[in-house]
C-alpha positions in Angstrom: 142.4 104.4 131.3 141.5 102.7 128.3 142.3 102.2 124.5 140.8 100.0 121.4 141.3 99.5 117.7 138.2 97.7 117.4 139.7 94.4 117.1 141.0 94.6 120.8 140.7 96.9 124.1 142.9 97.5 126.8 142.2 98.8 130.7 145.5 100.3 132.2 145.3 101.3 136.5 146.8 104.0 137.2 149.8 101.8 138.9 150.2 99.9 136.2 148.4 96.6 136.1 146.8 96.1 133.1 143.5 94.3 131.2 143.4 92.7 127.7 139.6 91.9 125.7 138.7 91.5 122.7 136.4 94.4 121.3 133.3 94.7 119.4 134.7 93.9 115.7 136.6 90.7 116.3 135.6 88.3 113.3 135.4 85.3 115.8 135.3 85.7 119.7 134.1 89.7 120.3 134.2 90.8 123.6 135.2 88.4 126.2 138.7 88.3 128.6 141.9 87.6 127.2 143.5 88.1 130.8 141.4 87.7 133.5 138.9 90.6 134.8 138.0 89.8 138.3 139.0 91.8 141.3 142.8 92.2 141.8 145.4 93.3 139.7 146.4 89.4 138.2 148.5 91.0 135.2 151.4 93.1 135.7 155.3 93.9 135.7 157.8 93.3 138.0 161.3 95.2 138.0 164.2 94.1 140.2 167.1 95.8 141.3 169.6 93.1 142.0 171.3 95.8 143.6 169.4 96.5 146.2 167.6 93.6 146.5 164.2 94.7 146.2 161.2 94.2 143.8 159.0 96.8 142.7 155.7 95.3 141.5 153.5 97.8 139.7 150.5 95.9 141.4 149.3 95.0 144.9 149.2 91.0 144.4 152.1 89.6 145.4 153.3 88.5 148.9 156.8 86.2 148.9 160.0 86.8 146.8 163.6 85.3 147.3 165.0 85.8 151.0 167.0 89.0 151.4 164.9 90.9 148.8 162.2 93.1 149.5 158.5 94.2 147.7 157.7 97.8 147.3 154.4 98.2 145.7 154.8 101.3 142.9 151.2 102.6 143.4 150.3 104.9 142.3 152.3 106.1 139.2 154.0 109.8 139.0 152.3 109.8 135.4 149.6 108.1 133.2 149.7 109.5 129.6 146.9 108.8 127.1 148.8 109.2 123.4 146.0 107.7 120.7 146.4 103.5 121.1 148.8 103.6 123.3 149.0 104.0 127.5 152.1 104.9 129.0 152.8 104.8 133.0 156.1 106.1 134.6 156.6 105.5 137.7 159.9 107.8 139.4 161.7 106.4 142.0 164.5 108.7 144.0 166.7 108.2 147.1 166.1 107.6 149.8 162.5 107.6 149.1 163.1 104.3 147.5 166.5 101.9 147.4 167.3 103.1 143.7 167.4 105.9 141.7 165.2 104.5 138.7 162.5 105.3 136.2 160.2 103.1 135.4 158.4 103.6 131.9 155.7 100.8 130.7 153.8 101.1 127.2 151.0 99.5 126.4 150.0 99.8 123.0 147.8 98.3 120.5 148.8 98.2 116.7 147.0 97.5 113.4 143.4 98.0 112.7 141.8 94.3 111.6 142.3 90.9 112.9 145.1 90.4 110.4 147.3 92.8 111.7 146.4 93.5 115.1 148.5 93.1 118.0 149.0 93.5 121.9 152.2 95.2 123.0 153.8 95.1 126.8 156.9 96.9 126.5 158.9 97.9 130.0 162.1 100.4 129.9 164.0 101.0 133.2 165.9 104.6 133.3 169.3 104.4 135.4 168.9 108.4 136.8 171.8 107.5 139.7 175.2 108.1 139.4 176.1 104.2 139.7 175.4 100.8 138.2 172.3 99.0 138.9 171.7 95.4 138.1 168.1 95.0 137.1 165.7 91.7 136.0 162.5 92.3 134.4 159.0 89.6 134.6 155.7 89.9 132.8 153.3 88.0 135.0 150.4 87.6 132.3 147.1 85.8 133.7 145.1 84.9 130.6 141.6 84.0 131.1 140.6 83.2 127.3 136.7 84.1 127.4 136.3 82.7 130.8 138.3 79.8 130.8 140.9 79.4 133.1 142.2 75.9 132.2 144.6 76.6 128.9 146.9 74.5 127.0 150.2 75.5 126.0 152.0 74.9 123.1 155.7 76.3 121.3 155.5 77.5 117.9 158.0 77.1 115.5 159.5 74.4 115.9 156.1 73.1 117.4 155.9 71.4 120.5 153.6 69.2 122.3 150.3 70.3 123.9 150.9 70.9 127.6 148.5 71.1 130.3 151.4 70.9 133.0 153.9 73.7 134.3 157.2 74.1 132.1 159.9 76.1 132.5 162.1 76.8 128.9 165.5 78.4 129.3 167.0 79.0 126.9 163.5 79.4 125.0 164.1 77.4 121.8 161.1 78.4 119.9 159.7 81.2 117.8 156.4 82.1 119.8 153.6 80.3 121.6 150.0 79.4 121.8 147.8 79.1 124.6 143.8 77.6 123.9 140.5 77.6 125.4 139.6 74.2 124.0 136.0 74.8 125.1 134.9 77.0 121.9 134.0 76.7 118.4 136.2 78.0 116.9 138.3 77.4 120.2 139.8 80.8 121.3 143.2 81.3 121.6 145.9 83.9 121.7 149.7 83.7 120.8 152.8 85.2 122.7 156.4 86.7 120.8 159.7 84.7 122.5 162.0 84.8 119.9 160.1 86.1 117.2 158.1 86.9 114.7 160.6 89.2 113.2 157.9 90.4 111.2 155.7 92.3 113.8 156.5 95.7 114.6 157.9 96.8 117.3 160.1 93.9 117.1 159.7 91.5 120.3 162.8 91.3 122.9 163.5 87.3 123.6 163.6 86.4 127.2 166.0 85.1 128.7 163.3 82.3 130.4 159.6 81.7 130.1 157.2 79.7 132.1 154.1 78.6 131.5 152.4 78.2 135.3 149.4 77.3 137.2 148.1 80.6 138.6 147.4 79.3 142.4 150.9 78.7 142.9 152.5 81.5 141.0 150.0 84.3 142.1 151.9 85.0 145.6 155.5 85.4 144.1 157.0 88.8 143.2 159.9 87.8 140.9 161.2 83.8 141.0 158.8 81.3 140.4 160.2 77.5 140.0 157.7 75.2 137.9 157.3 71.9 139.3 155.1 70.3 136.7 151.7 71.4 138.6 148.7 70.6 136.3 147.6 74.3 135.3 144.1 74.6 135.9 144.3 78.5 135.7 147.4 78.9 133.4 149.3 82.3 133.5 152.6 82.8 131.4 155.7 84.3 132.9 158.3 86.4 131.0 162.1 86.8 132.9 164.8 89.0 131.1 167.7 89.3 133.5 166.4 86.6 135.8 170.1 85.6 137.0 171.8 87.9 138.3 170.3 91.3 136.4 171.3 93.3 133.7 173.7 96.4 134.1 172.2 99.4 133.4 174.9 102.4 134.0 174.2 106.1 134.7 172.1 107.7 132.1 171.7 104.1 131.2 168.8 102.2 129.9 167.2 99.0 129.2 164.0 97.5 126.9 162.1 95.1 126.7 159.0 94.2 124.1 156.4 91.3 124.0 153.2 91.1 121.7 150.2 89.3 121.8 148.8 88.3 118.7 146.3 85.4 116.6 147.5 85.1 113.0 151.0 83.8 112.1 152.2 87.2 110.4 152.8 87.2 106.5 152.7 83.2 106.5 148.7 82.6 106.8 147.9 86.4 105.5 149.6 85.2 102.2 147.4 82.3 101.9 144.1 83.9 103.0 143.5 81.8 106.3 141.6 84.1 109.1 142.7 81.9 112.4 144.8 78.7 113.0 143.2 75.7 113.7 
């Protein structure tokens, strides 16, 4: 299933993993890969249950997780819903099909209609439907391949940081969002990801509680915990963790949210002064 504003486009599977591009009437880089577009399902969510110790990936990729947990692939979802820009996949699970009584709602949407305001957004909710507490953690595994490129830098916005090339784990994550470049154009390509803000995109972005930014090869095969260790990332991928340690408690009837965008101009800031693209 598929969306676009023109500006970007977005491929949805039907269990979940999901595609980003840029579309037709992008001003600088039109139509090449923002994550990557090979075979496999490279980006997608992972939810948790602490509980009962199992991971359900809503794609068929990964292979290890923590010892005593367990990987239960979602696919395919009880419901795919087409609503304008937006794609939304629930996914139902009930005992004792599955450890948990859970619903699993993802939205991906895509907001604004020219490179100014345009944006990329992952939002993730997780429905307690059982009649007792379940701990839950939350990852965005997000596999950007920036118009082919595989080798990205990394950089913190706001305060800015230095240019990374190697793995780095931030927890707490002390910065307002980040960019990550393919240093091979002109103008080089980029993309930039919410952590604690902007404040001024709507929806408003949900800080995680850790971010990584990893080399794909060794962070492919996990389902949930990944530990950097300063590997040079010649295929970088960015990871996302809300409620890595030890979950958060949703209660009966109960719910949980989580929002990050993807974006290229620093909102209101460059807009006011007329620049098109960071440097």
């Amino acid at each position: 299933m598929d969306i676009s504003n023109g500006i970007y486009k977005v491929t949805v599977k039907n269990n979940g993993s999901f595609r980003a591009y840029t579309d037709t009437e992008h001003p600088y880089w039109p139509n090449e890969d923002i994550f990557y577009d090979g075979t496999g399902e490279t980006t997608y969510n992972t939810i948790r249950s602490f509980t009962s110790h199992t991971d359900y990936v809503l794609s068929e990729i990964p292979s290890a997780t923590d010892p005593g947990y367990n990987i239960i692939f979602t696919e395919p979802a009880s419901n795919t819903a087409l609503s304008g820009s937006s794609i939304q996949t629930t996914i139902t699970l009930t005992k004792p099909e599955y450890p948990d009584d859970l619903t699993i709602v993802q939205t991906i949407a895509l907001h604004g209609t020219t490179f100014l305001n345009s944006t990329i957004e992952i939002t993730v909710a997780v429905i307690n439907t059982g009649s007792e507490p379940v701990l839950v953690g939350i990852r965005y595994f997000l596999d950007f391949d920036l118009g082919g490129y595989f080798g990205l830098s990394f950089q913190q916005k706001g305060p800015d940081g230095d240019v990374l090339s190697n793995e780095r784990t931030f927890s707490p994550v002390p910065y307002q969002y980040y960019q990550t470049k393919n240093t091979t154009g002109s103008p080089a390509m980029y993309i930039l990801g919410t952590t604690l803000g902007p404040s001024s995109l709507t929806p408003i972005p949900t800080p995680p509680d850790q971010l990584e930014f990893a080399d794909w090869d060794h962070a492919e095969d996990t389902a949930f915990t990944y530990n950097t260790t300063a590997h040079h990332c010649s295929d970088g991928c960015v990871l996302y963790y809300w409620g890595n340690r030890g979950g958060i408690e949703v209660p009966p009837s109960g719910s949980i949210s989580v929002t990050a965008l993807l974006f290229e101009n620093e909102p209101l800031r460059l807009a006011s002064r007329g620049v098109p693209f960071l440097p």
